[in-house]
C-alpha positions as CSV (number, residue, x, y, z in Angstrom):
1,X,43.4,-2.8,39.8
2,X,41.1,-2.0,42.7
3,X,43.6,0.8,44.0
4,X,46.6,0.3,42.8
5,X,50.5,1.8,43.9
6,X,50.2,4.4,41.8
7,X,47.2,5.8,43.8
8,X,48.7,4.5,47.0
9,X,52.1,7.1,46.2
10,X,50.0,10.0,44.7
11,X,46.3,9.8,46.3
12,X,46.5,12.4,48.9
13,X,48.9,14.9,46.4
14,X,45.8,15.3,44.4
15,X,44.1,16.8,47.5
16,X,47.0,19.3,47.4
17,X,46.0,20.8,43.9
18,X,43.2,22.3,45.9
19,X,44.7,24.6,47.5
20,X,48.2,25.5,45.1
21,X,46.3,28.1,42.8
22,X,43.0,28.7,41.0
23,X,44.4,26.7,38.3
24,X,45.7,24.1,40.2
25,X,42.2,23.8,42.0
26,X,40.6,23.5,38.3
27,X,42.9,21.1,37.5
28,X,41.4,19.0,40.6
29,X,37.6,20.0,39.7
30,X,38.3,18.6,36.3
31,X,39.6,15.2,37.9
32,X,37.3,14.9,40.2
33,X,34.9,15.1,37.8
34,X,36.2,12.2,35.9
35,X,37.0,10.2,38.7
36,X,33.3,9.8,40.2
37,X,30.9,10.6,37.3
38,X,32.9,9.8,34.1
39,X,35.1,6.8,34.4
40,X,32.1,5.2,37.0
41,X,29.6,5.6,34.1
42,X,31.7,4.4,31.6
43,X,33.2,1.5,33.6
44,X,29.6,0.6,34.2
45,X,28.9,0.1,30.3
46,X,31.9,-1.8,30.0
47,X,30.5,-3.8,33.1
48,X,27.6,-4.8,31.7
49,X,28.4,-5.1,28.0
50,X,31.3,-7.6,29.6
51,X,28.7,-9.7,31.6
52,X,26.2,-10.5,28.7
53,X,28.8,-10.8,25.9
54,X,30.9,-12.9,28.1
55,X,27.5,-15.1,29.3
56,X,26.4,-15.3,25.8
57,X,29.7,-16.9,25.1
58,X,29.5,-19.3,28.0
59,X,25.9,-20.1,26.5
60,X,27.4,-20.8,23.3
61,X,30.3,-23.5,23.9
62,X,27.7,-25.2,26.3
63,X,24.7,-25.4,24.0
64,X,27.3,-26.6,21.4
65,X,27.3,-30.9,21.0
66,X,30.7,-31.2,20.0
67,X,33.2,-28.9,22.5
68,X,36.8,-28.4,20.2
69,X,39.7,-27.8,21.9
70,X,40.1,-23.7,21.0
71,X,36.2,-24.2,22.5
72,X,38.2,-24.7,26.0
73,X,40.6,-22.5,26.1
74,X,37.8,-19.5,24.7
75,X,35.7,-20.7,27.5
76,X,38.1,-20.3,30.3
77,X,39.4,-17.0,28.9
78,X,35.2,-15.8,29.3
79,X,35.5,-16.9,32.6
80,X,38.5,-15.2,33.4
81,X,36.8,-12.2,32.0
82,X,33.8,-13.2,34.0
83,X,36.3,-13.2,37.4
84,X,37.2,-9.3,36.1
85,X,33.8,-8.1,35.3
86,X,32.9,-9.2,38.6
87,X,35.2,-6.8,40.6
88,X,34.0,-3.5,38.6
89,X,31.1,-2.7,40.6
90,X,33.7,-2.4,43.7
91,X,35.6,0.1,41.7
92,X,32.8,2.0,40.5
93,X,31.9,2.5,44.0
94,X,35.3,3.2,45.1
95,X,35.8,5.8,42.3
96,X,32.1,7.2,42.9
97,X,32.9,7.7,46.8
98,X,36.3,9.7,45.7
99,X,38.5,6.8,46.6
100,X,36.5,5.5,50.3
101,X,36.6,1.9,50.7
102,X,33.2,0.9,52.5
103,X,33.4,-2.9,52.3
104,X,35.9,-4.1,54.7
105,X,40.0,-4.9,54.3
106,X,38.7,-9.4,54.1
107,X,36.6,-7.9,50.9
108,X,38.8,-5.6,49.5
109,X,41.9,-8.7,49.9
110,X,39.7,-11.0,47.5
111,X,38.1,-8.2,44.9
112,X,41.9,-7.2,44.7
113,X,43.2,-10.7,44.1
114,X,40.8,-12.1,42.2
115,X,41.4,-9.1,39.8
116,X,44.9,-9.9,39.6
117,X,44.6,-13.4,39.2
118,X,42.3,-12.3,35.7
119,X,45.2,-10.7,34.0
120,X,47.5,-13.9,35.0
121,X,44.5,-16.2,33.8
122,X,44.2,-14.2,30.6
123,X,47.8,-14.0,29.6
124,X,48.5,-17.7,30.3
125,X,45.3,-19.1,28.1
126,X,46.5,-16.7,25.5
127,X,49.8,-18.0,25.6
128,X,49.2,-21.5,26.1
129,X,45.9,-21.2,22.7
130,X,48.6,-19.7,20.7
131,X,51.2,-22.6,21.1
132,X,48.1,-25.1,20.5
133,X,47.1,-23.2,17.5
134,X,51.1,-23.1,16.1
135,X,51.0,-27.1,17.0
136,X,47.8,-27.2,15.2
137,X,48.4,-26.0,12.0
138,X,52.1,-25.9,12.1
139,X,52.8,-29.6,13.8
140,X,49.6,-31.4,13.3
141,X,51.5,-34.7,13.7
142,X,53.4,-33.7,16.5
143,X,52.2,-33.9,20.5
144,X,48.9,-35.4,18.9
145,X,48.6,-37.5,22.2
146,X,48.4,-34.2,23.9
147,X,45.6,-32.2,22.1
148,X,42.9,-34.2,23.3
149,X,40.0,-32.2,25.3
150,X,40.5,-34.2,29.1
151,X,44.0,-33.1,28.4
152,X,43.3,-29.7,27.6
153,X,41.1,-29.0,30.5
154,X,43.9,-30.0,32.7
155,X,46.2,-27.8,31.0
156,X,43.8,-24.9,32.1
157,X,43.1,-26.0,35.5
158,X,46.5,-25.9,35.8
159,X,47.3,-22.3,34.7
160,X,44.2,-21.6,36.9
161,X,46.0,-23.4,39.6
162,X,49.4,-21.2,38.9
163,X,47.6,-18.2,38.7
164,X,46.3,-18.3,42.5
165,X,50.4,-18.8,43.3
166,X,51.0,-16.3,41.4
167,X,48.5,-13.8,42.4
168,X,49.9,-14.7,46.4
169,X,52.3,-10.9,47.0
170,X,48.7,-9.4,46.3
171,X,46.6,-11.4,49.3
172,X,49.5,-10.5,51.0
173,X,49.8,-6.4,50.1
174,X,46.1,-5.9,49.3
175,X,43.7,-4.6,52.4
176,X,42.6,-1.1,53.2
177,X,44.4,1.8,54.2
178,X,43.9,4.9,56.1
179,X,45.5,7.6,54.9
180,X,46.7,11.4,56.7
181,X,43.5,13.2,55.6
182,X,41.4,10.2,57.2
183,X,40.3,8.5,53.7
184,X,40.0,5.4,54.3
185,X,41.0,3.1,50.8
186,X,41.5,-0.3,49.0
187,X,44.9,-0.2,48.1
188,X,48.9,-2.2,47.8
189,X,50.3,-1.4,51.4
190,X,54.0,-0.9,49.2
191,X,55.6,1.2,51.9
192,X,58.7,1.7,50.5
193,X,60.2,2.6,46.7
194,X,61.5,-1.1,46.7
195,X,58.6,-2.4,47.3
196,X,56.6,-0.6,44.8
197,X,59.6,-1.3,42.2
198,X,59.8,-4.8,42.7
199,X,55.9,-5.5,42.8
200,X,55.8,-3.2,39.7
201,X,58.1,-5.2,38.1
202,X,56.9,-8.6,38.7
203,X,53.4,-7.8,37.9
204,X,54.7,-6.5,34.0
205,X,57.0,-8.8,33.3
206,X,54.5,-12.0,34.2
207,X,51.5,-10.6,33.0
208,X,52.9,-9.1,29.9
209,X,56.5,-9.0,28.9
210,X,56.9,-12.4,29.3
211,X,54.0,-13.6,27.2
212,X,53.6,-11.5,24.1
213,X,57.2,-12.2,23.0
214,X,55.7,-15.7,22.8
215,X,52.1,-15.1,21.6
216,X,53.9,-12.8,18.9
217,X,56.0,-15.5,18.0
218,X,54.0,-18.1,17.3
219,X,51.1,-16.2,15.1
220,X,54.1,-15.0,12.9
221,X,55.6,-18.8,12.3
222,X,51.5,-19.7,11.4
223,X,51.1,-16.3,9.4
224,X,54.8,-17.5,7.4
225,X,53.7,-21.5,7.3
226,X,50.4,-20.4,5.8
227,X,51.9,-18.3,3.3
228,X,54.3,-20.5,2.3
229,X,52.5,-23.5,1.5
230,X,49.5,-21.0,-0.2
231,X,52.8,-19.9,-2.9
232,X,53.9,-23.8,-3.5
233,X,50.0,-24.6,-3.9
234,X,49.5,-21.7,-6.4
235,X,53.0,-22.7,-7.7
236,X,51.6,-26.2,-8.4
237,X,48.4,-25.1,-9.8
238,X,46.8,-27.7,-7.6
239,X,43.4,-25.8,-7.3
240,X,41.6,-22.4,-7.0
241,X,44.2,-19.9,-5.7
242,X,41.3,-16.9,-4.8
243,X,39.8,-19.5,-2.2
244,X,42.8,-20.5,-0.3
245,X,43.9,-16.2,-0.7
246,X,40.3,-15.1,1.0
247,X,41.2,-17.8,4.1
248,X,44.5,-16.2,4.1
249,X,43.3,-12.9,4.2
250,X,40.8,-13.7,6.9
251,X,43.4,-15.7,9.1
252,X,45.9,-12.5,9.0
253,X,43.2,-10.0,9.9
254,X,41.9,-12.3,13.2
255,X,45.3,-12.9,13.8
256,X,46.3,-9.0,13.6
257,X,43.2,-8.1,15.5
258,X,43.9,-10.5,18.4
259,X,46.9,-9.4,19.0
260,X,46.3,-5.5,18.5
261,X,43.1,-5.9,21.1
262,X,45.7,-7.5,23.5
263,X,48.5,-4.7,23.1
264,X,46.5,-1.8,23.0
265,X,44.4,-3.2,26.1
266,X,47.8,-4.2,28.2
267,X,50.3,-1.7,27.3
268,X,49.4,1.6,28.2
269,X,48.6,0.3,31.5
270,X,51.6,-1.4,32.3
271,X,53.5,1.6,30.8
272,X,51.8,3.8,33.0
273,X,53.2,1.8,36.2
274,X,56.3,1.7,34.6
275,X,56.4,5.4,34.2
276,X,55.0,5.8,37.7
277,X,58.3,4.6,39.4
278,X,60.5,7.8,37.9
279,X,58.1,10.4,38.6
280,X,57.4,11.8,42.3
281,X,54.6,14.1,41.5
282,X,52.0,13.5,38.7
283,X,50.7,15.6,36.8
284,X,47.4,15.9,35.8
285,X,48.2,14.8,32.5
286,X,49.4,11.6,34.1
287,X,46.4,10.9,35.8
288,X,44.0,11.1,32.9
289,X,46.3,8.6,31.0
290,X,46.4,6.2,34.0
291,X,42.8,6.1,34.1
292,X,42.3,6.0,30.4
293,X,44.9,3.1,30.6
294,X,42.3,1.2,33.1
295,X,39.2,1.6,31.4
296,X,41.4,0.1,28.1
297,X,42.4,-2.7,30.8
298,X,38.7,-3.1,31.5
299,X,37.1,-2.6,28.0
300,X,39.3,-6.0,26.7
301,X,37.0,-7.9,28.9
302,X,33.9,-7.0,26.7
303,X,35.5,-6.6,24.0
304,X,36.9,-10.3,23.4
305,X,33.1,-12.1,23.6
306,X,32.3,-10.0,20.1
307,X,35.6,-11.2,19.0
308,X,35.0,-14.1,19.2
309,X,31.6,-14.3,17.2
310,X,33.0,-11.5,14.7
311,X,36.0,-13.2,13.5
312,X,34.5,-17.1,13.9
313,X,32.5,-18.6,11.5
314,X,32.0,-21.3,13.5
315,X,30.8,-19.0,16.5
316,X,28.3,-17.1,14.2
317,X,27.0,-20.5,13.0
318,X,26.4,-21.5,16.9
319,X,24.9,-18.2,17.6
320,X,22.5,-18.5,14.8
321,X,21.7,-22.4,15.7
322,X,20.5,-21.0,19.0
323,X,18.5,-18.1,17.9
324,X,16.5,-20.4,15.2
325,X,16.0,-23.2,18.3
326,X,15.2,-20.4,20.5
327,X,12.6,-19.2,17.8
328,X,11.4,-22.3,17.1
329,X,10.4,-22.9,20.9
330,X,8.6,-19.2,21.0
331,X,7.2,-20.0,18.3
332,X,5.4,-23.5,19.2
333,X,4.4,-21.8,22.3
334,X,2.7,-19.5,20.5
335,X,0.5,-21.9,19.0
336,X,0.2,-24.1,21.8
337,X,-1.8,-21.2,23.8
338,X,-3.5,-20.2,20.4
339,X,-4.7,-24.0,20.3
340,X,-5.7,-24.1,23.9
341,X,-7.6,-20.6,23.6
342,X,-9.9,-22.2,20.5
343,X,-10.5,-25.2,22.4
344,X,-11.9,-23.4,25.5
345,X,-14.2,-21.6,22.9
């Protein structure tokens, strides 16, 4: 999402806004504006907040004795995040310099593609955690022989593996361009409509459409499994129905916040590109939501490490394990220097 085909179709028409009419030229101001001093300062928070939340996370599963196999899949996803967050500062700079490219086409090829190959990564550990979490509580005596952790760390080094394929139209389309006014940009060399439809296309449909239909479907069988053996359990009277409720409760809201985080963070952006392909000249309108729909694209990346500690118990356990060790150290050396300072008096 360095510079993507919608910039690559439209970049140079927003230089024509300048000279249309007063409004037209405010219209640009305004734009320009948010393109180098608005969405670069906010990316940057999101950039940051993305590499400690996301670190802290790594930290975490590492620190932790016994690794559980959601423990695998959450750690690849915060290094997929990890691969994303890495490619902001480029676009910051990009966006700061008004859309110049000052790193070379090689550089621009891999910040591009590596990019890319996040939101493959993501969508395929989401999709493949929610099947393991439907087999989990759904089919715990089924594939048994295949939930084990050496077997679930190939599972992801394989999605890893079919990401790179996948991600292979954008080592090919990625470099930088020079456009008619001389501005010389990181973008999809799309040169035709086809192209631009068909890239569009592939990219939605692999990265989004194709997943959530499955993600979505697999939450809703655990949210109905759950529910239905919580009514033959209360039924039964076999024990405390508000315990088992509170779970419930707690399981629906993760689940429905998962979910919403990875709609609201995908959608408008693959939208957007969707919309892009029937429209010849955008509005500025347009532009404000395309941008707004990258910094939602961006913001999921820092988002998800809070997630994870918010809506686990076991994660704020973890977290809280390490803070008292980490206390417990600062605080022995504390006293270790107080005891050497006595002894030298």
């Amino acid at each position: 999402m360095i510079m993507s085909e919608i910039q690559l179709s439209c970049w140079n028409s927003t230089y024509d806004l300048l000279n249309t009419s007063w409004t037209a030229g405010y219209h640009y101001q305004v734009s320009n504006a948010a393109e180098t001093i608005i969405l670069p300062s906010f990316i940057g928070i999101i950039c940051a907040t993305g590499l400690v939340g996301n670190i802290l996370v790594l930290v975490i599963i590492i620190r932790s004795r016994r690794k559980t196999i959601p423990d695998i899949y959450i750690c690849n996803l915060a290094v997929a995040d990890l691969v994303h967050v890495v490619g902001m500062p480029f676009l910051i700079h990009q966006w700061a310099r008004s859309g110049e490219w000052v790193f070379g086409s090689p550089l621009c090829t891999i910040i591009t593609s590596l990019d890319t190959c996040n939101q493959f990564a993501c969508s395929a550990i989401m999709t493949a955690m929610s099947l393991d979490r439907y087999l989990a509580l759904v089919q715990p005596f089924r594939l048994t022989s295949l939930r084990t952790r050496s077997k679930t760390i190939r599972v992801n080094l394989c999605l890893w593996a079919v990401s790179f394929i996948l991600v292979f139209p954008v080592w090919v389309y990625s470099k930088v361009i020079k456009f008619k006014d001389g501005l010389e940009s990181c973008a999809f060399d799309l040169s035709t409509p086809n192209d631009v439809l068909w890239y569009t296309l592939y990219l939605t449909i692999t990265t989004f459409f194709f997943p959530l239909p499955l993600i979505l479907t697999c939450y809703i069988l655990i949210l109905c499994y759950t529910w239905e053996m919580y009514q033959q359990n209360k039924k039964a009277g076999r024990y405390n129905t508000s315990i088992p409720r509170e779970r419930i409760l707690r399981l629906t809201r993760m689940v429905l916040v998962l979910v919403g985080v990875f709609i609201v963070s995908s959608a408008p952006y693959h939208v957007i590109q969707l919309v892009n392909l029937q429209i010849s000249q955008p509005t500025l309108t347009f532009y404000v939501c395309y941008y707004c729909s990258i910094c939602l694209s961006y913001a999921s990346s820092s988002v998800n490490p809070f997630l994870y500690v918010l809506l686990s118990g076991n994660f704020r356990k973890r977290l809280s394990a390490c803070t008292k060790v980490k206390m417990k150290t600062t605080e022995r050396e504390i006293n270790n220097i107080e005891n050497t300072l006595k002894s030298s008096f």
